[in-house]
N, C-alpha and C positions, 0 to 999 in steps of 0.2 A: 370704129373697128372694135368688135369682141375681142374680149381678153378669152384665154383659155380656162376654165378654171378644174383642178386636179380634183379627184373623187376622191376622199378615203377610205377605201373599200380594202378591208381584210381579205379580197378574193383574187387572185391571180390565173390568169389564165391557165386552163388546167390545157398539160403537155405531154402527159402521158398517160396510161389506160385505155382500156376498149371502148367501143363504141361510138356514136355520133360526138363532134363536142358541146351540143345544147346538152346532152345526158350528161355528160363529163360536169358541165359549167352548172345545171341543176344539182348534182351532186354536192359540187363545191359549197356553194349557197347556202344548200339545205346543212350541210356540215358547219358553217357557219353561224347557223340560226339555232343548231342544237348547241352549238358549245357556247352562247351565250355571247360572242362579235359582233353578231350583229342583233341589237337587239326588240324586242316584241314592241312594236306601234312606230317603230320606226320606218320613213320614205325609205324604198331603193331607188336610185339612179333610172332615169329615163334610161327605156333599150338605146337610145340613138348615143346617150353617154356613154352608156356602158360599154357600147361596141367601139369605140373610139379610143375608150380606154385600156381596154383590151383587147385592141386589133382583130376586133373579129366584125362577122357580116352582125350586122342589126337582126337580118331573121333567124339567127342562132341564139342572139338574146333572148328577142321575143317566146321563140320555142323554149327554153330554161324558163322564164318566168310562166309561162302557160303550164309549164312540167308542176313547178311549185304552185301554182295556185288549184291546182288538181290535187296534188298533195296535201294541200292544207297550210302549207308553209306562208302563203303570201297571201292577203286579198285584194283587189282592183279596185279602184272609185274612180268613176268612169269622169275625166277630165281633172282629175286630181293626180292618179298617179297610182305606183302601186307600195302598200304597206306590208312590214311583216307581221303575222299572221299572229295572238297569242296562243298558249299553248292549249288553253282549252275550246281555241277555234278550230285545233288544227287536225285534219284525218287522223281516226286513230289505227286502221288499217295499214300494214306497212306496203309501199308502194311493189314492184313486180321487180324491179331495176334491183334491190335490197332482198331476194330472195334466189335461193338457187334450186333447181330440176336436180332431183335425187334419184328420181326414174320415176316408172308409172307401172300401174296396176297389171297383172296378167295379160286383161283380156285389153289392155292400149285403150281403152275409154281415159283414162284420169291417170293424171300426172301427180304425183308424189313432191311436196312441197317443203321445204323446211328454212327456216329463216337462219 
């Protein structure tokens, strides 16, 4: 019989704010990765852990980690696992989620962006 064994992940299930909560729990993450918790060349948790541990479905992890490795935050090695990303791996573009609609130009072509 498997033992259970506990994760220690700085990240808790995020329970309030807008949006989906793979964007919620990518958030978290990436906040985690910038403030130095979690840190650069370090494994994260399998999705199947991770969900487990944070009572959520598996494809809400997965989408969070597919969020951050688009980010830059995370990179994959296919049968290994996934690592956090260091910082000179990582997008230096700030993601869409991190930006908010100011309005948009007269003629409604282009949107007005400001971080």
């Amino acid at each position: 019989m498997k033992t259970r064994r506990h994760i220690d992940l700085p990240v808790r299930r995020p329970r309030t704010g807008s949006g989906p909560l793979w964007r919620r729990l990518a958030d978290a993450l990436a906040w985690e990765i910038e403030i130095g918790r979690l840190r650069d060349g370090s494994r994260v948790p399998s999705t199947r852990t991770l969900a487990r541990e944070l009572a959520v479905s598996r494809t809400t992890v997965a989408c969070a980690y597919d969020e951050l490795t688009s980010r830059g935050y995370l990179h994959a090695r296919v049968g290994d696992g996934a690592y956090v990303a260091r910082p000179d791996e990582r997008a230096t573009s700030a993601p869409l989620g991190r930006v908010r609609v100011t309005g948009c130009t007269p003629d409604a072509t282009t949107l007005v962006l400001i971080r």
